[in-house]
PDBQT receptor file of N, H, CA, C and O in Angstrom, charges set to zero:
ATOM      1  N   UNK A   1       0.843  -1.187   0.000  1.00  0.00    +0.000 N 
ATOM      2  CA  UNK A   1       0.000   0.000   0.000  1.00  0.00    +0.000 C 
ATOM      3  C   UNK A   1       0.884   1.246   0.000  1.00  0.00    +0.000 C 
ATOM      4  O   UNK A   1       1.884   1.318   0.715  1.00  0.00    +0.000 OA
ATOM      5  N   UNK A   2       0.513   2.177  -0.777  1.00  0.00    +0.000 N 
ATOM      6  H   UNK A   2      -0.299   2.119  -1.358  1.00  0.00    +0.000 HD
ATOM      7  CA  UNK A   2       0.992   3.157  -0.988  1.00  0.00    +0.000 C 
ATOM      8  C   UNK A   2       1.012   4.556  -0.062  1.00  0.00    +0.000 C 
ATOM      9  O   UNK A   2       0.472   4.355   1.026  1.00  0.00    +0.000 OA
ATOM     10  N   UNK A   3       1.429   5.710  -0.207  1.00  0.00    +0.000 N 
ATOM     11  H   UNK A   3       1.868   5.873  -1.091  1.00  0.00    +0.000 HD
ATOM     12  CA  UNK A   3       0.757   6.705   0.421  1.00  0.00    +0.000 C 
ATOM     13  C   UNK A   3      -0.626   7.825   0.270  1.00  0.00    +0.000 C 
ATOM     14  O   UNK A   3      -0.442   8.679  -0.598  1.00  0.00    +0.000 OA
ATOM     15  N   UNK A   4      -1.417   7.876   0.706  1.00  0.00    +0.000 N 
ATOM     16  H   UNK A   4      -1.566   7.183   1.411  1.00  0.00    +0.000 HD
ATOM     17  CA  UNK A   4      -2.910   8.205   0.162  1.00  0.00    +0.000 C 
ATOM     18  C   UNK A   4      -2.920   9.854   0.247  1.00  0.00    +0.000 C 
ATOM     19  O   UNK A   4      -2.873  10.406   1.347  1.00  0.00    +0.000 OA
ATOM     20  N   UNK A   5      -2.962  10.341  -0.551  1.00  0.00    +0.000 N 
ATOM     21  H   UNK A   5      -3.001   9.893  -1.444  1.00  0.00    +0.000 HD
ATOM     22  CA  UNK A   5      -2.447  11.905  -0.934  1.00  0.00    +0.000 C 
ATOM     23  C   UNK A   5      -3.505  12.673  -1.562  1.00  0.00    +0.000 C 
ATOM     24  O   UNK A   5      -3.498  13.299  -2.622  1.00  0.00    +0.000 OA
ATOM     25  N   UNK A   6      -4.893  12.410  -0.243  1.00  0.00    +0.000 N 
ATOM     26  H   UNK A   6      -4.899  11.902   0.618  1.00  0.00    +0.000 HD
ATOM     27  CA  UNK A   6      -6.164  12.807  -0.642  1.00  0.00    +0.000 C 
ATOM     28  C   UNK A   6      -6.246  13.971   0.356  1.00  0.00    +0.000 C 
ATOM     29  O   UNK A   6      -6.668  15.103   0.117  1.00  0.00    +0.000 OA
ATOM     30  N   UNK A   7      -5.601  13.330   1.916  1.00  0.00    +0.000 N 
ATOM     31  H   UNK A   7      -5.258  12.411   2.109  1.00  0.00    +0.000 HD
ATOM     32  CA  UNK A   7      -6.159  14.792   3.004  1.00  0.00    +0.000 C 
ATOM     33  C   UNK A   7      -5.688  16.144   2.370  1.00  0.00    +0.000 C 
ATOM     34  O   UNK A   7      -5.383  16.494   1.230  1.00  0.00    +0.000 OA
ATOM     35  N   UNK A   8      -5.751  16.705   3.495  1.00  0.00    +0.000 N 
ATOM     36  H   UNK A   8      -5.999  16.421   4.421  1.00  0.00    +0.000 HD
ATOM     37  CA  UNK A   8      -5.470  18.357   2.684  1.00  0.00    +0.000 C 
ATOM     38  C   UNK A   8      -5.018  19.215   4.877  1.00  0.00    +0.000 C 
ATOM     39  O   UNK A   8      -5.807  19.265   5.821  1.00  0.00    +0.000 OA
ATOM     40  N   UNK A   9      -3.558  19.673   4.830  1.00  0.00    +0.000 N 
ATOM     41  H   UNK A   9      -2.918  19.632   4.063  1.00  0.00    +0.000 HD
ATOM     42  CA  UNK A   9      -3.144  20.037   5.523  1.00  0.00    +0.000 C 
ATOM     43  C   UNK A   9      -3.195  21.120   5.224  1.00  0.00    +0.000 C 
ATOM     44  O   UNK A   9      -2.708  21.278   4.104  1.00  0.00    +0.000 OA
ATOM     45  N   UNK A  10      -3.843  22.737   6.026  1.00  0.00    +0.000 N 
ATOM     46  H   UNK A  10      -4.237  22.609   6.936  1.00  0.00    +0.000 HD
ATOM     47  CA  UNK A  10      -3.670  23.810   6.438  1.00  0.00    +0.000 C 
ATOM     48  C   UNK A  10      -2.764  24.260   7.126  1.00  0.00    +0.000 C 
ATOM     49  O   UNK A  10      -2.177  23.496   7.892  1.00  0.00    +0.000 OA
ATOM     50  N   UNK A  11      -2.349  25.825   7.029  1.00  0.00    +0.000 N 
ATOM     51  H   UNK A  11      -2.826  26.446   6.406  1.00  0.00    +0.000 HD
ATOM     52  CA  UNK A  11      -1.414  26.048   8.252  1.00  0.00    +0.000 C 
ATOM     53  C   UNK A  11      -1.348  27.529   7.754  1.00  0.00    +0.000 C 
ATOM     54  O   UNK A  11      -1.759  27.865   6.643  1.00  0.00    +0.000 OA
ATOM     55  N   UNK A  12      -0.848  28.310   8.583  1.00  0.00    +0.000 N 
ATOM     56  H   UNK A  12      -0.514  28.037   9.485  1.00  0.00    +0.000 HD
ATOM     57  CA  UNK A  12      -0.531  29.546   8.426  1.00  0.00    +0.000 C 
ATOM     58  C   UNK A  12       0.769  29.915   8.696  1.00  0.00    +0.000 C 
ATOM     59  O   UNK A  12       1.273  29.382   9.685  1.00  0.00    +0.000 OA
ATOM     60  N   UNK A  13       1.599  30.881   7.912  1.00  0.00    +0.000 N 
ATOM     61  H   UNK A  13       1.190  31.313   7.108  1.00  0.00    +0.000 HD
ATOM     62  CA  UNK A  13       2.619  30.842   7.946  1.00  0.00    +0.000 C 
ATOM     63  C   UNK A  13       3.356  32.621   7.914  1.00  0.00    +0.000 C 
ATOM     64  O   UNK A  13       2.717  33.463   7.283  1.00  0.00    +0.000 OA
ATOM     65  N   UNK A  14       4.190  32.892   8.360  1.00  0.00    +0.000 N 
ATOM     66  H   UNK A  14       4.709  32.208   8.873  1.00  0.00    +0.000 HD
ATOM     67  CA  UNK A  14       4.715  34.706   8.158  1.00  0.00    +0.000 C 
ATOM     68  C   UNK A  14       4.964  34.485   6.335  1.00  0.00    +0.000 C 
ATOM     69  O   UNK A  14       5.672  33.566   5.922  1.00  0.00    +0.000 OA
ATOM     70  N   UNK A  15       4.345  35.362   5.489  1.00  0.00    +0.000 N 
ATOM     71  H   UNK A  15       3.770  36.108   5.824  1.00  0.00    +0.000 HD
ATOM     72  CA  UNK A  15       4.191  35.254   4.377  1.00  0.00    +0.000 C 
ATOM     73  C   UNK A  15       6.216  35.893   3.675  1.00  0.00    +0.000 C 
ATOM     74  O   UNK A  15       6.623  35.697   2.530  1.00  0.00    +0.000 OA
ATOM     75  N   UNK A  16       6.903  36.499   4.641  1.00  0.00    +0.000 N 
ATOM     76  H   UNK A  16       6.572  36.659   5.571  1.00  0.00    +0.000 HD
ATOM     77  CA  UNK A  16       8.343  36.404   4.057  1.00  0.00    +0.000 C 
ATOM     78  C   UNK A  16       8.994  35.166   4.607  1.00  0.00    +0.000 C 
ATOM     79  O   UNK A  16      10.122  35.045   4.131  1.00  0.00    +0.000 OA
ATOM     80  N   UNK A  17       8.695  34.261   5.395  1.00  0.00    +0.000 N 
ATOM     81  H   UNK A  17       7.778  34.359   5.782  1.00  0.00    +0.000 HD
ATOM     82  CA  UNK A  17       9.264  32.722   5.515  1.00  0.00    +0.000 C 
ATOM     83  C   UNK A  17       8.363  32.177   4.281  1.00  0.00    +0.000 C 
ATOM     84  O   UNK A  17       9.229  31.664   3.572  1.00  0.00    +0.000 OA
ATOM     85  N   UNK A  18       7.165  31.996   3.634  1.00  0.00    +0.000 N 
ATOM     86  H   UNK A  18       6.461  32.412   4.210  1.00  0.00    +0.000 HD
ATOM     87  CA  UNK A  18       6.705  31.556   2.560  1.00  0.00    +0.000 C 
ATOM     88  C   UNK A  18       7.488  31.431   1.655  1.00  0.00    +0.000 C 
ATOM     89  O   UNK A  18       7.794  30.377   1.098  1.00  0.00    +0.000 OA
ATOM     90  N   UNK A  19       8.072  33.025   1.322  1.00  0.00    +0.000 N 
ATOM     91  H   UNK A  19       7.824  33.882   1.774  1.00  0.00    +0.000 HD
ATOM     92  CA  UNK A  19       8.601  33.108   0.102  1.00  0.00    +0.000 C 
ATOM     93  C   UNK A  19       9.835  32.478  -0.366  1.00  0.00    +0.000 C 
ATOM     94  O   UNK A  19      10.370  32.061  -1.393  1.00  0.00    +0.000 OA
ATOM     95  N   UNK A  20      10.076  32.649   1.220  1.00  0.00    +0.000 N 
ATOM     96  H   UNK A  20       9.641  32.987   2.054  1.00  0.00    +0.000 HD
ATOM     97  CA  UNK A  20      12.178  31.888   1.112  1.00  0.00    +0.000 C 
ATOM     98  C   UNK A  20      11.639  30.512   0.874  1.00  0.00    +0.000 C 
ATOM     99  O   UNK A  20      11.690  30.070  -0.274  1.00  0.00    +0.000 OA
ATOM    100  N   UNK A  21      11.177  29.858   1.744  1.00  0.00    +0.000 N 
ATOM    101  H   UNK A  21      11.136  30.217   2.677  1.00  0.00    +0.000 HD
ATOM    102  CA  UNK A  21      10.526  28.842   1.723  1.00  0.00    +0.000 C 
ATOM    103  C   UNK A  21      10.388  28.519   0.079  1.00  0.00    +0.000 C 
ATOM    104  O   UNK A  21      11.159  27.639  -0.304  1.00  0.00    +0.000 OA
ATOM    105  N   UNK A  22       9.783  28.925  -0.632  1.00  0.00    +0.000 N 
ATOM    106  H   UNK A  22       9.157  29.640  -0.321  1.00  0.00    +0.000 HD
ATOM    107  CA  UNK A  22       9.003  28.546  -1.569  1.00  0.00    +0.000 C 
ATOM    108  C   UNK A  22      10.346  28.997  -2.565  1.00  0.00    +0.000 C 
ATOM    109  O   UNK A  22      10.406  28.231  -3.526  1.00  0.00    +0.000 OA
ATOM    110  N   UNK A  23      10.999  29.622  -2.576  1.00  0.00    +0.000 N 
ATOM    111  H   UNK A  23      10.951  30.245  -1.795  1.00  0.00    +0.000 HD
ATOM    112  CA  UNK A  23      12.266  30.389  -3.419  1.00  0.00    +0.000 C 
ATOM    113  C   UNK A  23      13.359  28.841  -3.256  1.00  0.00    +0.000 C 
ATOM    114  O   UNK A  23      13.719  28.198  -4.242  1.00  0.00    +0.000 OA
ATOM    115  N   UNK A  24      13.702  28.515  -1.949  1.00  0.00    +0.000 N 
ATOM    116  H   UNK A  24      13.410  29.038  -1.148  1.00  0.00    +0.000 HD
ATOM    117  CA  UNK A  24      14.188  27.670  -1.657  1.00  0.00    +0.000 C 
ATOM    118  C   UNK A  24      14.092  26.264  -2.228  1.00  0.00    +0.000 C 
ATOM    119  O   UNK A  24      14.957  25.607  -2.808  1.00  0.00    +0.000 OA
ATOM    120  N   UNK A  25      12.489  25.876  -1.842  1.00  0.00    +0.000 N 
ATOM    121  H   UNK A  25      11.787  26.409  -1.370  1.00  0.00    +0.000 HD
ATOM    122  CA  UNK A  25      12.046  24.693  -2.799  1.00  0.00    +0.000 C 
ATOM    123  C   UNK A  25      12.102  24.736  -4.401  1.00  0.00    +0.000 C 
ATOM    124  O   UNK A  25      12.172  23.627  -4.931  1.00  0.00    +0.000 OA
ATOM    125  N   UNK A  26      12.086  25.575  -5.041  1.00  0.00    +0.000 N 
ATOM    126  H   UNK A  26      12.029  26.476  -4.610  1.00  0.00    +0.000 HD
ATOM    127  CA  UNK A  26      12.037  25.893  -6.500  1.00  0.00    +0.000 C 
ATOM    128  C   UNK A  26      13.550  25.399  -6.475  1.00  0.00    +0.000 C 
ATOM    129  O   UNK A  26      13.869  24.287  -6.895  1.00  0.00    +0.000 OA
ATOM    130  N   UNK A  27      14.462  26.319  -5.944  1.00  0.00    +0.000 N 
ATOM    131  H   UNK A  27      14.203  27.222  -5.602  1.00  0.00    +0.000 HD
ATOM    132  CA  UNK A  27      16.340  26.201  -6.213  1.00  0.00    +0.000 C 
ATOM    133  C   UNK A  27      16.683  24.908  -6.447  1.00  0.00    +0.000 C 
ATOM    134  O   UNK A  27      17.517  24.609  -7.301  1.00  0.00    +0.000 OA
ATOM    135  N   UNK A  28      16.060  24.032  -5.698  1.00  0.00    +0.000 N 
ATOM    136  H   UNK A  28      15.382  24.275  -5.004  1.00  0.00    +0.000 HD
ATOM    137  CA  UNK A  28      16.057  22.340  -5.939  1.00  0.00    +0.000 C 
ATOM    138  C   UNK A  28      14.800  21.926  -6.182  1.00  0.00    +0.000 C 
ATOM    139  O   UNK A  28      14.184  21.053  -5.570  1.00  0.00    +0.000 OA
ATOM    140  N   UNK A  29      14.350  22.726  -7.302  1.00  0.00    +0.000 N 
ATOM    141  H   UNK A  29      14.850  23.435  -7.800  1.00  0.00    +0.000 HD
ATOM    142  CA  UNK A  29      13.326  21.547  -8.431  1.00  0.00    +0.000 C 
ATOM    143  C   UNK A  29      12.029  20.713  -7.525  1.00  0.00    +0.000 C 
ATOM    144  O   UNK A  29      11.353  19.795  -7.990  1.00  0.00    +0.000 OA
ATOM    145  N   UNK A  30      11.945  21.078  -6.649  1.00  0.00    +0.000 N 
ATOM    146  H   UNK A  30      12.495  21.823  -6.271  1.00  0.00    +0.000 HD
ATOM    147  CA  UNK A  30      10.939  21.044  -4.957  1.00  0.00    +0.000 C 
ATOM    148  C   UNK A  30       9.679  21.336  -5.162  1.00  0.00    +0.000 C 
ATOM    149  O   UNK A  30       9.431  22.517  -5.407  1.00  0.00    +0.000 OA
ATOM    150  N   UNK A  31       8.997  20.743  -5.137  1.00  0.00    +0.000 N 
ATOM    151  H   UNK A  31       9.198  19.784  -4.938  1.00  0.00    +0.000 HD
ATOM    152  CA  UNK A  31       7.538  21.748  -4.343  1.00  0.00    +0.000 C 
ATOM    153  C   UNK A  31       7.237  21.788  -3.461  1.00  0.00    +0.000 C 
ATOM    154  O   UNK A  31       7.075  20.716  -2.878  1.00  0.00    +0.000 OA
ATOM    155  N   UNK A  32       6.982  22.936  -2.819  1.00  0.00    +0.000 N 
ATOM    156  H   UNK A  32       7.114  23.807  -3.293  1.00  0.00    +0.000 HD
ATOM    157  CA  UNK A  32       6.992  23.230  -1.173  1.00  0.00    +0.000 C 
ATOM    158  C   UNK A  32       5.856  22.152  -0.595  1.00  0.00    +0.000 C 
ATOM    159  O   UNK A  32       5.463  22.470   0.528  1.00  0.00    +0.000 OA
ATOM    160  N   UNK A  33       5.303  21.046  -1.091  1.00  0.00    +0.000 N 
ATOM    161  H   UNK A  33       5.623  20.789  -2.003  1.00  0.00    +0.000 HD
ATOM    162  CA  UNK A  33       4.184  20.050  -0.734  1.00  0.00    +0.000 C 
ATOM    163  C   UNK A  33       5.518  18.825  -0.443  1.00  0.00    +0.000 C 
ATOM    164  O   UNK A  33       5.655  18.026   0.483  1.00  0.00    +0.000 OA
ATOM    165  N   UNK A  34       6.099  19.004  -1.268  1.00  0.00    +0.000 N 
ATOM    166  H   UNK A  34       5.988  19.653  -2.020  1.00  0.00    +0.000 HD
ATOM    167  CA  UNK A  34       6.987  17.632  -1.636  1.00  0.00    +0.000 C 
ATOM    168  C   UNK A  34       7.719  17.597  -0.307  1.00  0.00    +0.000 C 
ATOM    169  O   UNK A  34       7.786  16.534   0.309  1.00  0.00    +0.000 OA
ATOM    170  N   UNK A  35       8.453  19.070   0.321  1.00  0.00    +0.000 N 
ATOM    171  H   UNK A  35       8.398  19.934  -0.180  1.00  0.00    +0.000 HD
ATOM    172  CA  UNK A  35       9.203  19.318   1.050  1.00  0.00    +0.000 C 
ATOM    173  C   UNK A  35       8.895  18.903   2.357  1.00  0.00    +0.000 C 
ATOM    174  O   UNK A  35       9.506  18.199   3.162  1.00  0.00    +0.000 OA
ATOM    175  N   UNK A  36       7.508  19.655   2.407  1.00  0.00    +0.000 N 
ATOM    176  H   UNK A  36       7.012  20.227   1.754  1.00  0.00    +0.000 HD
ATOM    177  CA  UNK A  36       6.162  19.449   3.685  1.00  0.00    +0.000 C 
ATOM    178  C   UNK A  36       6.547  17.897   3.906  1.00  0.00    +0.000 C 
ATOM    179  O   UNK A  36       7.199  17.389   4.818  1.00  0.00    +0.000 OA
ATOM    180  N   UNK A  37       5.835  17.210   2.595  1.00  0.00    +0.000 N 
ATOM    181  H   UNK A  37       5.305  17.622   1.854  1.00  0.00    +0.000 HD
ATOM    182  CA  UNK A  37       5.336  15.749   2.833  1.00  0.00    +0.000 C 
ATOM    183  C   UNK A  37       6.545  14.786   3.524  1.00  0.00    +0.000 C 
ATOM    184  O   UNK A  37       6.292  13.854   4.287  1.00  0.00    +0.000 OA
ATOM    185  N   UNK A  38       7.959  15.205   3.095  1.00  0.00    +0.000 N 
ATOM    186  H   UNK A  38       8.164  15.962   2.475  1.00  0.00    +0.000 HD
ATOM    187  CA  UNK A  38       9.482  14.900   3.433  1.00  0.00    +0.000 C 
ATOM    188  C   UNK A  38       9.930  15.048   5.019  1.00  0.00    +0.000 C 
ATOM    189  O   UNK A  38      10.834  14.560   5.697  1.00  0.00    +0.000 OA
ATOM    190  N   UNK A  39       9.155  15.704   5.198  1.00  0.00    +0.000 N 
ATOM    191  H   UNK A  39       8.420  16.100   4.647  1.00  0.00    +0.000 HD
ATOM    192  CA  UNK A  39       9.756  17.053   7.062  1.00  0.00    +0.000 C 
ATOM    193  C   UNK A  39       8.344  16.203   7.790  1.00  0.00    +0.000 C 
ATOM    194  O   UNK A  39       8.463  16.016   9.001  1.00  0.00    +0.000 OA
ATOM    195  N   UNK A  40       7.225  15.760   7.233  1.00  0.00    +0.000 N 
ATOM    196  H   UNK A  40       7.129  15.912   6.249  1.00  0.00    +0.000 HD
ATOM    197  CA  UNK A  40       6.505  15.110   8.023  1.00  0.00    +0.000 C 
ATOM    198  C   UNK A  40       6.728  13.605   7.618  1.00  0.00    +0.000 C 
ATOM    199  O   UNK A  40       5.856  12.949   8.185  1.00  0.00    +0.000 OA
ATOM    200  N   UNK A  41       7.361  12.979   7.034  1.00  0.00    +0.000 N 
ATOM    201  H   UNK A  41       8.069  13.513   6.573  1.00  0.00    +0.000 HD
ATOM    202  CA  UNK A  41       7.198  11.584   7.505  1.00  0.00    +0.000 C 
ATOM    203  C   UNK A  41       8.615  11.445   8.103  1.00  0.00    +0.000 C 
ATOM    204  O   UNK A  41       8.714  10.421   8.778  1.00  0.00    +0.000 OA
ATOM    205  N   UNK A  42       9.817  12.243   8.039  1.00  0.00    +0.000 N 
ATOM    206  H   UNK A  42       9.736  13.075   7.490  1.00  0.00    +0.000 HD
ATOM    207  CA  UNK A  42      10.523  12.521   8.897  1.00  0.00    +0.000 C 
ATOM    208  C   UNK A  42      10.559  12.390  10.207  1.00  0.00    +0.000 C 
ATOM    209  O   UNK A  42      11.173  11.686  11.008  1.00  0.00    +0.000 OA
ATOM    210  N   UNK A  43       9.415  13.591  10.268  1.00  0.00    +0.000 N 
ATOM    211  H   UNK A  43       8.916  14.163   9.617  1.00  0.00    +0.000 HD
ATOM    212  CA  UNK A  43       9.518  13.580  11.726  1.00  0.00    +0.000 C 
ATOM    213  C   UNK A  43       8.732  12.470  12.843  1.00  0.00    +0.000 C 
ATOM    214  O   UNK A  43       8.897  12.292  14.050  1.00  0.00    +0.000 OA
ATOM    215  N   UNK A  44       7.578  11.666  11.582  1.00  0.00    +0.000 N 
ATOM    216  H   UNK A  44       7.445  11.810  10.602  1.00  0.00    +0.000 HD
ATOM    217  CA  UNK A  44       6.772  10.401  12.138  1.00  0.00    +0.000 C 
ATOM    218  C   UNK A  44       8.089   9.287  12.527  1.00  0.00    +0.000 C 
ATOM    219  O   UNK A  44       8.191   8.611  13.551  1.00  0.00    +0.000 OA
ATOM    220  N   UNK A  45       8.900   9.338  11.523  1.00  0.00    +0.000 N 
ATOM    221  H   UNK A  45       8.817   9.887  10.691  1.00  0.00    +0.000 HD
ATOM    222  CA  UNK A  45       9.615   8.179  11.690  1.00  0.00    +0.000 C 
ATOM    223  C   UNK A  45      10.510   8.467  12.881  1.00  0.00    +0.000 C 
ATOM    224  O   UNK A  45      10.889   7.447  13.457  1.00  0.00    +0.000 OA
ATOM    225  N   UNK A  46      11.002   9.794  13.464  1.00  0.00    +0.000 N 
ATOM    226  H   UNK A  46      10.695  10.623  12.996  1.00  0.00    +0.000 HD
ATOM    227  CA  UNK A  46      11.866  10.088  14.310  1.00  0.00    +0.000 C 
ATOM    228  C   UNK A  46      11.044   9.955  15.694  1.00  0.00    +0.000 C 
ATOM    229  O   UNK A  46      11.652   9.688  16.731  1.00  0.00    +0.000 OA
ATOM    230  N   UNK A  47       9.572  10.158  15.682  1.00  0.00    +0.000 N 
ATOM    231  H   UNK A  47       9.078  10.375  14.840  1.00  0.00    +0.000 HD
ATOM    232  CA  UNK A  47       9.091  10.577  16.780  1.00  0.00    +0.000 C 
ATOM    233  C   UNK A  47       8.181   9.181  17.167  1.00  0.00    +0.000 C 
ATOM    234  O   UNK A  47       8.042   8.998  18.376  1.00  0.00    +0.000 OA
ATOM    235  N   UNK A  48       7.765   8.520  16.567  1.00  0.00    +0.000 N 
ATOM    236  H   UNK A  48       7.878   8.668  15.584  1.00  0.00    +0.000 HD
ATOM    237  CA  UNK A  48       6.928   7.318  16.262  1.00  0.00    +0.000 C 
ATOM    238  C   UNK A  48       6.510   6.623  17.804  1.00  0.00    +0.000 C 
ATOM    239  O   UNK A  48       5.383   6.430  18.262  1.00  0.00    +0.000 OA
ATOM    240  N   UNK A  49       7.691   6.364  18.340  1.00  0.00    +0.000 N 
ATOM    241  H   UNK A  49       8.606   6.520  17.968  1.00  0.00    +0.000 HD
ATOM    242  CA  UNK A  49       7.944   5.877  19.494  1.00  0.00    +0.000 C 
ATOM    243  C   UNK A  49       7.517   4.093  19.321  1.00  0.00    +0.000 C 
ATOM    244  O   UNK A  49       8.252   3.397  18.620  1.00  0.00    +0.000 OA
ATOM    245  N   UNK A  50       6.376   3.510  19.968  1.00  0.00    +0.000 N 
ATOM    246  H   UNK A  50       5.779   4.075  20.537  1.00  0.00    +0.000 HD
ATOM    247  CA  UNK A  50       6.054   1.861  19.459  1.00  0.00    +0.000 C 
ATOM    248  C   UNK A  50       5.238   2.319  18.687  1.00  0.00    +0.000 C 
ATOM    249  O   UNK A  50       4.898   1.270  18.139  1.00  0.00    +0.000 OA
ATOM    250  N   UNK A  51       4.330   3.514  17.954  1.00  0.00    +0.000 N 
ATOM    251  H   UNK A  51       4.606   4.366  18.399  1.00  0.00    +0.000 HD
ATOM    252  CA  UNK A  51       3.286   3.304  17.005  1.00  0.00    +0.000 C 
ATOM    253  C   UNK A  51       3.227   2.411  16.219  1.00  0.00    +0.000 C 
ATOM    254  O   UNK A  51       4.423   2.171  16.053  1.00  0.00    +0.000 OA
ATOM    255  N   UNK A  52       2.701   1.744  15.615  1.00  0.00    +0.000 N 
ATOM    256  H   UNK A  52       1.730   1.939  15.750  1.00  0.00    +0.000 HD
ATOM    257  CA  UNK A  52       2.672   0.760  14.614  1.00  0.00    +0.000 C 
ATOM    258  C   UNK A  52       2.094   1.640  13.317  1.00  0.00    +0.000 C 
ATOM    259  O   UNK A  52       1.008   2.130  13.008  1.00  0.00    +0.000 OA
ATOM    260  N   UNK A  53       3.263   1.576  12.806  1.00  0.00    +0.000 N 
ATOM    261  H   UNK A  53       4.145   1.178  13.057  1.00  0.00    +0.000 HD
ATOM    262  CA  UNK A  53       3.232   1.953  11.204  1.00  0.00    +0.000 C 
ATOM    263  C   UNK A  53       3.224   1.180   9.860  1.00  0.00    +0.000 C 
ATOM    264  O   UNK A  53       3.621   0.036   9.638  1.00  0.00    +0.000 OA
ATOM    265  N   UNK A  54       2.811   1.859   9.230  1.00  0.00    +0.000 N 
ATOM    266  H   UNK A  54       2.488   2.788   9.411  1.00  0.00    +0.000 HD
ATOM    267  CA  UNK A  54       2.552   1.270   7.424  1.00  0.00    +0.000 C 
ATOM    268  C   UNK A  54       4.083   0.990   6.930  1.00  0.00    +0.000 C 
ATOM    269  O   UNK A  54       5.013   1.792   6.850  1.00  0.00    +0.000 OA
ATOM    270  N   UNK A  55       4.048  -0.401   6.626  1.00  0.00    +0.000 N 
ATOM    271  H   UNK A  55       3.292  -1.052   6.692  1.00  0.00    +0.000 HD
ATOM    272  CA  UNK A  55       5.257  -0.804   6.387  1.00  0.00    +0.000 C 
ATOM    273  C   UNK A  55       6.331   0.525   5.209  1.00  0.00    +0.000 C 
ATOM    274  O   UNK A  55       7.546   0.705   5.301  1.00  0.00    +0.000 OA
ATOM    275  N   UNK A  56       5.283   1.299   4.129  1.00  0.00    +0.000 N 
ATOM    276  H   UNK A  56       4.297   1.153   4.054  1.00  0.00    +0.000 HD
ATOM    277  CA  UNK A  56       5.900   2.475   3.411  1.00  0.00    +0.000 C 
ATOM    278  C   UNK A  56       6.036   3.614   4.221  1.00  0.00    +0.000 C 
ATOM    279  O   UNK A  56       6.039   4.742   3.729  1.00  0.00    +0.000 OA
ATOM    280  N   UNK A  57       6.163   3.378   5.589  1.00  0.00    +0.000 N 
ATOM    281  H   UNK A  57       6.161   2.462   5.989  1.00  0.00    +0.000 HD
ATOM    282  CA  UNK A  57       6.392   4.998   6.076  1.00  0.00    +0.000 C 
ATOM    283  C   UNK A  57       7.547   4.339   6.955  1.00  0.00    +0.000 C 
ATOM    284  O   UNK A  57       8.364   5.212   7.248  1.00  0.00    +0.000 OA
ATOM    285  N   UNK A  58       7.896   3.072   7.482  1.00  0.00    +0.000 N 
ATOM    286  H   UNK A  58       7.232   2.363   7.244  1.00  0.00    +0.000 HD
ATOM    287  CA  UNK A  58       8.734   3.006   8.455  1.00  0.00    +0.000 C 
ATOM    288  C   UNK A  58      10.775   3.527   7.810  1.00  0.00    +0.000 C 
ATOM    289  O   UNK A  58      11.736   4.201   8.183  1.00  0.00    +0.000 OA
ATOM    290  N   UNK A  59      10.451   2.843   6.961  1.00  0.00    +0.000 N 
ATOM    291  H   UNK A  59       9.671   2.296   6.658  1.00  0.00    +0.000 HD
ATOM    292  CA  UNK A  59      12.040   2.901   5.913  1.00  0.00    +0.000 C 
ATOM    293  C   UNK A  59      12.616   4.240   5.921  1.00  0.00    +0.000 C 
ATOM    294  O   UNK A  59      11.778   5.101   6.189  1.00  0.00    +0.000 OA
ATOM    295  N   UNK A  60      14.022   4.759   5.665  1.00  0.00    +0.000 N 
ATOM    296  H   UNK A  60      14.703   4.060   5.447  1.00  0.00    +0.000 HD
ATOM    297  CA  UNK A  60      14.600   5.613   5.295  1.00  0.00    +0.000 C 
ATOM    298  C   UNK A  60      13.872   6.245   3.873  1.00  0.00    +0.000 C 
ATOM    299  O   UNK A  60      13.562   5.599   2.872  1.00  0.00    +0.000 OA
ATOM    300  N   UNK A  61      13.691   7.810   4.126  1.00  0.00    +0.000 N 
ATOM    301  H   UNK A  61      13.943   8.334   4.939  1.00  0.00    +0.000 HD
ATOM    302  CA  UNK A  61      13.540   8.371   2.986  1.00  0.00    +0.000 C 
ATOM    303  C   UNK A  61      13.608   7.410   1.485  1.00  0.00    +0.000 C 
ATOM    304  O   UNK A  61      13.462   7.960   0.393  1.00  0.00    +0.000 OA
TER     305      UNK A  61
């Protein structure tokens, strides 16, 4: 099973961190979703503790 890339995450952000942000992700061919989606299964896999996870989220990047 794959990853299901239906929810939809909100957030608010200082709109000059956006831009670097978003300036940043472009510099490496990025989309600031791609980046998001990268920094959160990151941080699932770092923080997880015993959760029991989907065998596609436990692995290295």
């Amino acid at each position: 099973m794959q990853e299901n890339r239906t929810a939809r995450l909100t957030l608010l952000i200082d709109p000059v961190k956006k831009k670097i942000f978003e300036d940043i992700c472009a510099s490496q061919d990025l989309t600031s979703s791609q980046v998001v989606r990268r920094l959160i299964r990151e941080y699932i896999q770092q923080n997880a503790g015993g959760r029991d996870l989907p065998e596609w989220l436990k692995g290295s990047n």
